[in-house]
C-alpha positions in Angstrom: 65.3 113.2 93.4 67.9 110.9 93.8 68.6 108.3 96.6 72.0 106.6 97.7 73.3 103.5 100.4 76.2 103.5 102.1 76.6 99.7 102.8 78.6 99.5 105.9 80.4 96.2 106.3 81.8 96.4 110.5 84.0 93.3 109.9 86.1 95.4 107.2 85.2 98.7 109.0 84.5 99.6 105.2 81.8 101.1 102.6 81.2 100.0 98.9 81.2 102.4 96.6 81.3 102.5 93.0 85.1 103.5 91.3 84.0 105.5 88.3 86.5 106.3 85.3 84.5 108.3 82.8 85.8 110.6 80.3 89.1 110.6 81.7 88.0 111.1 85.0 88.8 109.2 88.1 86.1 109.4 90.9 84.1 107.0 93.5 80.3 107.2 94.2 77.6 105.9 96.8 75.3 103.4 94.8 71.9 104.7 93.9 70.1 106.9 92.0 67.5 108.7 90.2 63.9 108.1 90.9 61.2 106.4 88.5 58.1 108.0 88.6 56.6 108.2 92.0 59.0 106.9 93.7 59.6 107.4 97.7 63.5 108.0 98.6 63.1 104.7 100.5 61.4 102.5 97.3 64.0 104.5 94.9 67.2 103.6 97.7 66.0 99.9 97.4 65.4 99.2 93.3 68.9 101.1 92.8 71.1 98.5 94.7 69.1 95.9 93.6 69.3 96.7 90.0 72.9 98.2 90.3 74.7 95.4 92.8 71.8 92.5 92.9 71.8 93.5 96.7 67.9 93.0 97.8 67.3 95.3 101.2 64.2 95.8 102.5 62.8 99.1 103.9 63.8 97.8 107.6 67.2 97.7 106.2 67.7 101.4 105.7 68.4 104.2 108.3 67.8 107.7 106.7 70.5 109.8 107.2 71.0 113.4 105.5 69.5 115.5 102.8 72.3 116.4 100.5 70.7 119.5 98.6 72.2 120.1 94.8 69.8 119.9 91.5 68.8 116.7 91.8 68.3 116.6 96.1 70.2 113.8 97.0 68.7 111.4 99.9 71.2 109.2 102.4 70.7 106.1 103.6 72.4 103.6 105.6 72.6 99.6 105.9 74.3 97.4 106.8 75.9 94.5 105.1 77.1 91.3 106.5 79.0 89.9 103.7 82.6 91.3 102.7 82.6 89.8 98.9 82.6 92.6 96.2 79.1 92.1 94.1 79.4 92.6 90.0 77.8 95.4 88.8 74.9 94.9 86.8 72.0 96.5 85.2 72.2 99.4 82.9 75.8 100.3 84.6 77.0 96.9 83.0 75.0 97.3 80.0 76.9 100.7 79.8 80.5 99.8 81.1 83.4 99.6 78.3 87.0 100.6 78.6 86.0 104.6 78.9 83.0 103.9 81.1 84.3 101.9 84.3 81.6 100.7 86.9 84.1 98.3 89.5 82.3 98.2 93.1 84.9 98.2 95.9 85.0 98.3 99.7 87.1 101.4 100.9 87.9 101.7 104.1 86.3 104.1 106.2 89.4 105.7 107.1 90.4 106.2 103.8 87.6 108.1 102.5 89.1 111.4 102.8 91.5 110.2 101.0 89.9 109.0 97.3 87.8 111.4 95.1 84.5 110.7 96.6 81.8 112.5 94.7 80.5 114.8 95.9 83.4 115.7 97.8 81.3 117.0 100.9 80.2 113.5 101.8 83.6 111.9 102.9 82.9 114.1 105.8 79.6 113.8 106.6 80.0 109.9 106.6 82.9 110.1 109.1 80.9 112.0 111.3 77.8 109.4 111.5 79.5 106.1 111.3 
């Protein structure tokens, strides 16, 4: 199980993501992810900003919003962020960041979202429709 925030900034109308460049490839990404032990989606949502972005949200923060069903079952959630500075990345994505292993966090525009390779590529969509 994995879990992922969109943090929604209204000032910037805009979401941060993650710009990946891996391997050659070019690619953006909701923060979050896999589950430690027995994790909730909710306590796995909130240890993966914080250890990814140093962004501390508490379970009142997050609105669920979809179930995105691959290998892994990906949960949604949604908060929202009053400050438009870009946060470092940190944890074990900066422990693993070198020049072919690119972590940058970004705000993109909402209306550009259909626009970038968001993985996976259904979720541009889905995001447009709920925000």
């Amino acid at each position: 199980m994995r879990a992922r925030v969109i943090l929604y900034n209204s000032e910037n109308d805009a979401i941060l993501l993650i710009h990946r460049l891996k391997n050659g490839r070019d690619y953006w990404v909701i923060p979050g992810g896999g589950a430690k032990g027995n994790e909730t989606p909710v306590e796995t949502a909130i240890r993966e900003i914080d250890e990814e972005l140093s962004i501390q949200l508490k379970p009142a923060d997050l609105t669920y919003l979809f179930e995105y069903k691959n290998q892994e079952n990906e949960h949604f959630f949604y908060a929202e962020m009053p400050f438009i500075a870009v946060p470092e990345i940190s944890g074990e994505e900066k422990e693993r960041s070198n020049n072919l292993n690119v972590y940058q966090p970004s705000w993109v525009a909402v209306k550009e979202l259909t626009k970038i390779n968001l993985m996976p590529p259904e979720i541009a969509a889905k995001i447009l429709n709920l925000i």
